[in-house]
C-alpha positions in Angstrom: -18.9 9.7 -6.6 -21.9 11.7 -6.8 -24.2 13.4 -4.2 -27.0 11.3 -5.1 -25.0 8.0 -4.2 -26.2 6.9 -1.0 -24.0 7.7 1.8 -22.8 4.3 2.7 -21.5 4.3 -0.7 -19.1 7.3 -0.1 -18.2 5.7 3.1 -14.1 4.1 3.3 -14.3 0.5 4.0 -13.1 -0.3 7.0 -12.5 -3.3 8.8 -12.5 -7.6 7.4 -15.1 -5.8 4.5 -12.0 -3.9 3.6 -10.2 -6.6 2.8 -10.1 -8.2 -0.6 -8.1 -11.4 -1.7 -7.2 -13.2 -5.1 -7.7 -16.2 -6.1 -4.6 -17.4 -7.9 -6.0 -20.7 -9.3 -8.1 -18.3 -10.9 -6.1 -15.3 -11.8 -5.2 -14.9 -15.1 -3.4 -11.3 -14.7 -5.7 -9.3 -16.7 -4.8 -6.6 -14.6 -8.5 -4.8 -15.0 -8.3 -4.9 -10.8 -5.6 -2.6 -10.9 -6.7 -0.3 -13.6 -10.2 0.0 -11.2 -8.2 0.4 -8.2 -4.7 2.0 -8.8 -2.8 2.7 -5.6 -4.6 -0.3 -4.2 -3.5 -2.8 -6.1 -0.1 -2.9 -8.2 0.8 -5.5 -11.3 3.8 -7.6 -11.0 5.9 -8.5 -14.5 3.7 -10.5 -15.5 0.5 -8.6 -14.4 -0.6 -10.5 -11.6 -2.1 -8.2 -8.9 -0.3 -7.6 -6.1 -2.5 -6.2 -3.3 -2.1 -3.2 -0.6 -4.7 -3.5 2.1 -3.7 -0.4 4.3 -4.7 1.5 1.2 -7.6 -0.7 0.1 -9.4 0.0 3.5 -9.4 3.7 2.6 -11.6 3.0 -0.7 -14.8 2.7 -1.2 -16.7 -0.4 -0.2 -18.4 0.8 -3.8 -15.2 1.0 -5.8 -14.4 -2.3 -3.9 -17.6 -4.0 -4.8 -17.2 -2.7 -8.9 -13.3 -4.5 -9.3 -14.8 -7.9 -7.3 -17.5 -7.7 -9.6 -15.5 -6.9 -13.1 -12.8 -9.6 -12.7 -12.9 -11.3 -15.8 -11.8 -14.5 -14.2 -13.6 -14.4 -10.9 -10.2 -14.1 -8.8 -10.9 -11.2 -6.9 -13.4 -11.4 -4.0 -13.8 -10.0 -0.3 -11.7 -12.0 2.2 
């Protein structure tokens, strides 16, 4: 983050806008989510995400908003 990012950018997420959820008709374990978001979210074996939202709420709704919007497959979105 920079000091020219607006404020509500550097702000943690907090509350139902923290939250993020998968969807696994669509999840293909890419795994990009947890390369954008380590400490958040976790890969199992086979690289599906597996999410922690007690950390998740202490991100970003920025870095938040960038993983929902890089999933390859369109799995990840705000719950």
């Amino acid at each position: 983050m920079t000091a020219s990012q607006p404020a509500a950018n550097r702000r943690p997420a907090t509350g139902a806008s923290a939250m993020l959820a998968v969807d696994w008709t669509r999840c293909d374990g890419h795994g990009l989510c947890a390369a954008l978001l380590p400490g958040a979210i976790q890969v199992d074996e086979w690289g599906y995400p597996i999410l922690d939202q007690s950390e998740l709420a202490t991100r970003p709704r920025s870095e938040l908003t960038r993983a929902v919007s890089a999933c390859p497959a369109l799995a990840l979105r705000r719950a």
